[in-house]
BAPANU-727196 format. One line per 5 residues: number of its first residue (from 1); for each residue x, y, z of C-alpha. Coordinates in Angstrom, 1 decimal. Example, Ala and Ser with C-alpha at 12.3 -4.5 7.8 and 13.67 -1.06 7.14 Angstrom:
1 = 12.3/-4.5/7.8 ~ 13.7/-1.1/7.1
***
This chain:
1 = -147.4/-44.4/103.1 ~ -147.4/-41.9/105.8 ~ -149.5/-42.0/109.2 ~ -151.4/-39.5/111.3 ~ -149.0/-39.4/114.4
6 = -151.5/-37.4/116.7 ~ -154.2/-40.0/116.4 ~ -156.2/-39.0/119.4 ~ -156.5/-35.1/118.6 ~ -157.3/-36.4/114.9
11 = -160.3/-38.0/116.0 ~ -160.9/-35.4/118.6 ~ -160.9/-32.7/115.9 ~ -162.9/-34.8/113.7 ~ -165.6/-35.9/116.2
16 = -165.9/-32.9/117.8 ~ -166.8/-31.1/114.5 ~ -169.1/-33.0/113.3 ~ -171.2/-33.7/116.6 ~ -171.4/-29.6/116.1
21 = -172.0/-29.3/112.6 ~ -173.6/-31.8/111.0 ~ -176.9/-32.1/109.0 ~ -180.1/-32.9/110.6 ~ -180.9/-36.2/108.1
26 = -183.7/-38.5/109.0 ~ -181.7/-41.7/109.0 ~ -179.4/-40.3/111.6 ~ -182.0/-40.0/114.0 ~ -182.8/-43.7/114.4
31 = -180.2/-46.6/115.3 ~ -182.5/-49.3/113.9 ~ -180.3/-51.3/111.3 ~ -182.8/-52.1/108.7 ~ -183.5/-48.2/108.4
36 = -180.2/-47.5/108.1 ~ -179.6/-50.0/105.4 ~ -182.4/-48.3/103.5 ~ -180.9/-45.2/103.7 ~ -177.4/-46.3/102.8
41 = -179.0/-48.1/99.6 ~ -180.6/-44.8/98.4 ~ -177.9/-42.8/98.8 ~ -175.5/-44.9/96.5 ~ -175.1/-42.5/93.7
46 = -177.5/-40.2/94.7 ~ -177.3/-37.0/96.2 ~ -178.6/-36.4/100.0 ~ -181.5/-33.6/99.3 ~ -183.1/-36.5/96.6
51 = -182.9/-39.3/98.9 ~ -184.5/-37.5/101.7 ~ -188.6/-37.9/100.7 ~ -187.9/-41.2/99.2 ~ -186.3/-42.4/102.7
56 = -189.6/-41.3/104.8 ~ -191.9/-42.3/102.2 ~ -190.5/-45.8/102.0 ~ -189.9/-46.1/105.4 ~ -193.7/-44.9/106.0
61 = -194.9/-47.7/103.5 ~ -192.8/-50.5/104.9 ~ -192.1/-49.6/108.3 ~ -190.7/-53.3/109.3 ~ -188.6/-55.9/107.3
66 = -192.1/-57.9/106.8 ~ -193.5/-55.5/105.3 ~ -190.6/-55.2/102.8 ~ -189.7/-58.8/102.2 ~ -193.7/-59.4/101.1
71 = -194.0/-56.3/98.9 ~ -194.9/-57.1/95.4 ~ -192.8/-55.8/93.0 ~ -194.5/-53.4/90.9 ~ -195.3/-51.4/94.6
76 = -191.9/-51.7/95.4 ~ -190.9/-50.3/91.8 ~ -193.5/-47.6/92.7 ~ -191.9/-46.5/95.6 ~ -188.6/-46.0/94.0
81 = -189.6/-44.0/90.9 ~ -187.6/-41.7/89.8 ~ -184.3/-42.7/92.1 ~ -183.1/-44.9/89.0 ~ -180.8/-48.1/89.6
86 = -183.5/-50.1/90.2 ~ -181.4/-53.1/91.0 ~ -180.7/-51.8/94.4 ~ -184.7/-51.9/95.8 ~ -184.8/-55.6/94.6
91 = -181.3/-55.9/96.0 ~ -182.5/-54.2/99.3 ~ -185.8/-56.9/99.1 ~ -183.7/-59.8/98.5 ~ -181.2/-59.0/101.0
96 = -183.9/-58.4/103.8 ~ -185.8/-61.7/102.7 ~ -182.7/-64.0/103.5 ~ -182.8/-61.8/106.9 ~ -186.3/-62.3/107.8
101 = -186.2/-66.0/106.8 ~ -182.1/-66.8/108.2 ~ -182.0/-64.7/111.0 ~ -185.0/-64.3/112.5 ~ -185.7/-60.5/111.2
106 = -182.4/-59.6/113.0 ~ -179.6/-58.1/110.7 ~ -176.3/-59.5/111.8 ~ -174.0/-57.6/113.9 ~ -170.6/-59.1/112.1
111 = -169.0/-58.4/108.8 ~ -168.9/-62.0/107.9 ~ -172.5/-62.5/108.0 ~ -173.9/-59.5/106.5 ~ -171.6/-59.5/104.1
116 = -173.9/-62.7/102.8 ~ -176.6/-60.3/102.1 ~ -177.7/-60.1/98.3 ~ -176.8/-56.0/97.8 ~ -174.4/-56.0/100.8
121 = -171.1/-55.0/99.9 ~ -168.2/-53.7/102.1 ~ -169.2/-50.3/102.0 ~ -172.9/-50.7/103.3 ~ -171.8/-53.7/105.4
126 = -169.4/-51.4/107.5 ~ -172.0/-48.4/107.1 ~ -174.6/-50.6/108.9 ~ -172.8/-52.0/111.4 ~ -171.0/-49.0/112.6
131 = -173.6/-46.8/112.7 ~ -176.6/-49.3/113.7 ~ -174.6/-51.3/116.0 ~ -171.6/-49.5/117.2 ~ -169.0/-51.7/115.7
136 = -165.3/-50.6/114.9 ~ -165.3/-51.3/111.4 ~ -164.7/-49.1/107.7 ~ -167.0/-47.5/105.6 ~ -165.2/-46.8/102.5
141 = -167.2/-44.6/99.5 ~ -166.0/-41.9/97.3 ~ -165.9/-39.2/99.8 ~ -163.6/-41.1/102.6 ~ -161.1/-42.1/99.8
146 = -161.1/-38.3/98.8 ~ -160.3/-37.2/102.7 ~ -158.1/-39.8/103.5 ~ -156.1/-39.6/100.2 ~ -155.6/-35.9/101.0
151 = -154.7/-36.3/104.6 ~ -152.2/-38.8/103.5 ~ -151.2/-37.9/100.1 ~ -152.4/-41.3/99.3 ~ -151.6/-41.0/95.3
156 = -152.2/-44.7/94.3 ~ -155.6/-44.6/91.7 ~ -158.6/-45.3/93.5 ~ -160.5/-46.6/90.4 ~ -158.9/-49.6/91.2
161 = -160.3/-52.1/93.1 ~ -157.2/-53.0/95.6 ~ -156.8/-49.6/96.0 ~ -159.4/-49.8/98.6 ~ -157.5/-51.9/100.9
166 = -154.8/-48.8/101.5 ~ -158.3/-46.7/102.8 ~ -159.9/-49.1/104.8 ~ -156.3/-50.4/106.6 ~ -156.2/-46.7/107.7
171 = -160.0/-45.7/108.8 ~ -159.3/-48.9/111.3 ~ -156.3/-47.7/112.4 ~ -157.7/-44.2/113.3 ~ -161.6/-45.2/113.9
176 = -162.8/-44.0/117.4 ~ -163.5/-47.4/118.9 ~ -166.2/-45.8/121.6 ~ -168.3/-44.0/118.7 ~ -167.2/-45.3/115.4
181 = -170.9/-44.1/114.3 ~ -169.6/-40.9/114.7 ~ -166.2/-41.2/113.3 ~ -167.4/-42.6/110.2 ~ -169.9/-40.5/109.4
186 = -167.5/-37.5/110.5 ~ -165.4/-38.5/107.4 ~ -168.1/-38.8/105.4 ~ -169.7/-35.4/106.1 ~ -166.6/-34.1/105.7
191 = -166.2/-35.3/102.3 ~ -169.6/-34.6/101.5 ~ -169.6/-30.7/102.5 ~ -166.0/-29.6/103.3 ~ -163.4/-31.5/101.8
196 = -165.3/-31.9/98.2 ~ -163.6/-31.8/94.3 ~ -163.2/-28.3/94.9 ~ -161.8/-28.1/98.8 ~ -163.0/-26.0/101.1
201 = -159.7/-26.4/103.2 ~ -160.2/-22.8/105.6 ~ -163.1/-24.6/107.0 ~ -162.0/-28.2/107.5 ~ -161.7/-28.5/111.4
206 = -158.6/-31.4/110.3 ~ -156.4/-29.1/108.0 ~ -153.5/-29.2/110.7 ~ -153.3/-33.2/110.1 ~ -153.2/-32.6/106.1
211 = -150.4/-33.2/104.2 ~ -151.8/-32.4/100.8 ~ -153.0/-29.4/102.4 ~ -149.9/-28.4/103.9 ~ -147.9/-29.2/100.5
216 = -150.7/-27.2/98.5 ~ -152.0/-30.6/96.3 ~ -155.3/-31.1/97.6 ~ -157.1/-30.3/94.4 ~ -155.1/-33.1/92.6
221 = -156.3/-35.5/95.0 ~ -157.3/-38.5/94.9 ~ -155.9/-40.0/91.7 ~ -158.7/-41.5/89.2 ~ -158.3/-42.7/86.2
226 = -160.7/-41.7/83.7 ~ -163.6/-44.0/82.8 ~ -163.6/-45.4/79.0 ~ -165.8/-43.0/77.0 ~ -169.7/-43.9/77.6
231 = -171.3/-45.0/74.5 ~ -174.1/-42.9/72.8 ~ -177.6/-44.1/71.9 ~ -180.2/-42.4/70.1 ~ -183.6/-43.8/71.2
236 = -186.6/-42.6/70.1 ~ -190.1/-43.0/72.1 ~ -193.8/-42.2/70.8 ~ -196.5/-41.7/73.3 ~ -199.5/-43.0/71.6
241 = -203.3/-42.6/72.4 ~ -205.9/-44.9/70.9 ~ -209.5/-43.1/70.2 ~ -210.5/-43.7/73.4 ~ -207.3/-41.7/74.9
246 = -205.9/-44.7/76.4 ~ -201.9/-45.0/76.1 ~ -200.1/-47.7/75.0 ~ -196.7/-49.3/76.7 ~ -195.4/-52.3/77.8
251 = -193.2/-53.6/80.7 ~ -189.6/-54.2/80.3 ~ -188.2/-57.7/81.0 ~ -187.4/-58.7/84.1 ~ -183.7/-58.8/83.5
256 = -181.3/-56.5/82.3 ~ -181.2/-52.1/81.7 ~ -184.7/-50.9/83.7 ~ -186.2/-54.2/84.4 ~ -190.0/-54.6/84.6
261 = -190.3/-51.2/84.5 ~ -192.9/-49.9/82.2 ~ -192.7/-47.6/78.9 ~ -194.3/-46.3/76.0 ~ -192.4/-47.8/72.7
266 = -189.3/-47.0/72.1 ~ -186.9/-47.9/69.2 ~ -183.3/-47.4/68.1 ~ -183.7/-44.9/64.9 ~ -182.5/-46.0/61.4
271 = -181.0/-42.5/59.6 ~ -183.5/-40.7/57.9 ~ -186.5/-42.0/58.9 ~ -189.3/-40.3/59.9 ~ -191.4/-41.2/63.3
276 = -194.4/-42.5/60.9 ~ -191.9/-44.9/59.3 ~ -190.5/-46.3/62.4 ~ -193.8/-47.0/64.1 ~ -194.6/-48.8/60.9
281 = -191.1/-50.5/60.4 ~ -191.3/-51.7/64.3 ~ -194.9/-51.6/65.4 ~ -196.7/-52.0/62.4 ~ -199.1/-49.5/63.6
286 = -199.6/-46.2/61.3 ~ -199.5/-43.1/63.5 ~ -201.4/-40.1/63.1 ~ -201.3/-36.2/64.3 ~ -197.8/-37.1/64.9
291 = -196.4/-34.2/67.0 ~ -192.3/-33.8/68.4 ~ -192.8/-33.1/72.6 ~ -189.5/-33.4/73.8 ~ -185.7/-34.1/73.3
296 = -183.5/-35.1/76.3 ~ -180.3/-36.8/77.4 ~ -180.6/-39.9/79.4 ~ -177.2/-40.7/81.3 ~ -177.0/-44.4/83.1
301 = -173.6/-45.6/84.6 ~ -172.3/-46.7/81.6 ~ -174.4/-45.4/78.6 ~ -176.6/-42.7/78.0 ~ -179.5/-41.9/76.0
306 = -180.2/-39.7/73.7 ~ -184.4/-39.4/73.7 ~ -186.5/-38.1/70.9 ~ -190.1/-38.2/71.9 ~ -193.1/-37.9/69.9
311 = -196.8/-37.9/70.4 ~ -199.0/-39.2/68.3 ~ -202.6/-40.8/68.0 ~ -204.0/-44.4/66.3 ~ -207.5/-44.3/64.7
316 = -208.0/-47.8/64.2 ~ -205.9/-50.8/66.1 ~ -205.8/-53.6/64.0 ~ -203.1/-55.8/66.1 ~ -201.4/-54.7/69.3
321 = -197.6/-55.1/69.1 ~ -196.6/-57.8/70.9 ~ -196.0/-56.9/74.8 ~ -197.9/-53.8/74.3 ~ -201.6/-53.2/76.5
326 = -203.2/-49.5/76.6 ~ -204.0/-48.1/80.0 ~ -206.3/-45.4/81.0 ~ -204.3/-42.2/82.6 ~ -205.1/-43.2/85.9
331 = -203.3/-46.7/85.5 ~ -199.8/-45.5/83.9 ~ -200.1/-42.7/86.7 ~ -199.8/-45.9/88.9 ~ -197.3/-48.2/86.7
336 = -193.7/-47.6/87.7 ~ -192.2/-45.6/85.2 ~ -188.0/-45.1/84.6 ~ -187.1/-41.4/84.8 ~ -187.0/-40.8/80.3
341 = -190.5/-42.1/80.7 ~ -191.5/-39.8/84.0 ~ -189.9/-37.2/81.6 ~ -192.1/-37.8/78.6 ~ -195.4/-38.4/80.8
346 = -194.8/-34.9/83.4 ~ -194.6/-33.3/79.4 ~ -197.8/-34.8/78.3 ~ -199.4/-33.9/81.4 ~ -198.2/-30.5/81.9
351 = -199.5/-29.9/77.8 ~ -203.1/-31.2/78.7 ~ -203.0/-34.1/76.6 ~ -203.0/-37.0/78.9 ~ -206.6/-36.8/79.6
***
């Protein structure tokens, strides 16, 4: 593998650039680590403008690591709707739990021990401590391996795992050891707004130190294998209303796909059958005034949805399915509610139905 020889006017260029041109993001206007580490949590597989009102709002809400580490969950859950991966807010509260009980409230300063941290991985360990704390180390996501594999014509396939080692060897070769805050968000930002899928290589203040650049292979850069195909599921959901108008849904279990988030009921369709047969089949509960509201696709990480919803009305409640309560429109406003299900409710709402 080839090196950047000019090392110094690399990180010149690089630094100089981005003190200039970069965004104007809350989290970067605060060195406090727990902050940070909220903010480097949201943005996992999200885009900047989305993250942005969740940061201040959760950040207004629990201002300190107390505050966090004794939120209960359904607040917490709250807090994130609509950001999806829910794993990483009770991640995020784990991780600053062992802090406030192990270390005093104090994130650690060293890779060793904040690595420890439920949530914590390499990525967000580095993040954290270069940019809170001023420590030399790498902060390797998607858009670093996507500038450094075109500055090096780095061709090795970065869906693998060792892979990484290559990138972070070189972002601690080159990181500026008196601001590495700087120097790793520069590569960041610059994979974030310049040197993106589709380059944007007349603007990128590093296109002399290039090679892909200079050999006119950028766009084929990095190498990624393709993921496996993401399976399919049709899901239907049925937003039901008792005679009093009062919605029935349950909580998910606390493991697995959306845990304790809540939902209206939702079932895996059998061919051919109609909504008032699978409310029947899976509910035992005979729906009436059964009307279709809205028809989406749901994509997770590694499966995606495809949602059929229906709303419908129950004259008489014999039994409750099992799990199931019915809430007022005032209390599923305040249940935290997955994104298919914010869907189907913003629908019911924006129709006039929900009250």
């Amino acid at each position: 593998m080839q090196i950047i020889v000019k090392k110094d006017e690399f990180r010149e260029a690089l630094l100089s650039w981005y003190r200039r041109e970069k965004r104007d993001l809350p989290w970067r206007r605060t060195s406090n680590p727990y902050y940070i580490w909220v903010s480097e949590v949201m943005l996992q597989q999200t885009r900047v403008d989305t993250v942005i009102p969740y940061y201040e709002r959760f950040i207004e809400n629990f201002p300190t690591m107390d505050t966090l580490a004794e939120a209960e969950e359904n607040d917490l859950l709250k807090m994130w709707e609509g950001l999806g991966y829910y794993s990483r807010v009770r991640n995020l509260q784990a991780g600053v739990r062992e802090v406030v009980s192990n270390y005093g409230g104090e994130v650690p300063s060293n890779r060793t021990e904040i690595s420890t941290l439920k949530g914590v991985g390499p990525y967000t360990a580095g993040a954290v401590l270069s940019i809170a704390y001023g420590v030399p180390e790498h902060a390797i996501d998607g858009n670093v391996m996507r500038v450094i594999s075109r500055l090096l014509l780095i061709e090795e396939d970065i869906a693998i795992p060792r892979t990484k080692k290559i990138f972070e060897a070189v972002v601690m070769d080159l990181i500026d050891k008196e601001d590495p805050s700087s120097f790793n968000q520069g590569l960041m930002e610059l994979g974030a707004t310049i040197c993106t899928p589709k380059p944007r290589c007349l603007l990128c203040p590093v296109r002399d130190f290039c090679l892909a650049f200079h050999e006119g292979r950028q766009e084929g850069l990095p190498v990624k294998t393709k993921k496996t195909k993401m399976k399919i599921i049709p899901v239907v959901s049925f937003a039901i209303r008792n005679q009093q108008g009062e919605w029935l849904l349950r909580q998910r279990p606390e493991k697995g796909l959306l845990a304790s988030m809540w939902e209206f009921p939702m079932v895996e369709p059998a061919e051919n059958n109609t909504p008032q047969e699978m409310a029947r089949e899976h509910f035992s509960i005979e729906l009436k005034d059964v009307v279709d509201i809205l028809s989406f696709k749901h994509i997770f990480s590694h499966l995606t949805w495809e949602m059929k919803s229906f709303e419908a009305r129950i004259e008489k409640v014999d039994t409750i399915p099992a799990g199931y309560r019915f809430f007022t429109h005032e209390e599923v406003e305040a249940l935290p509610k997955p994104v298919p299900v914010l869907k189907i409710w913003d629908e019911l709402k924006q129709g006039g139905t929900t009250k």
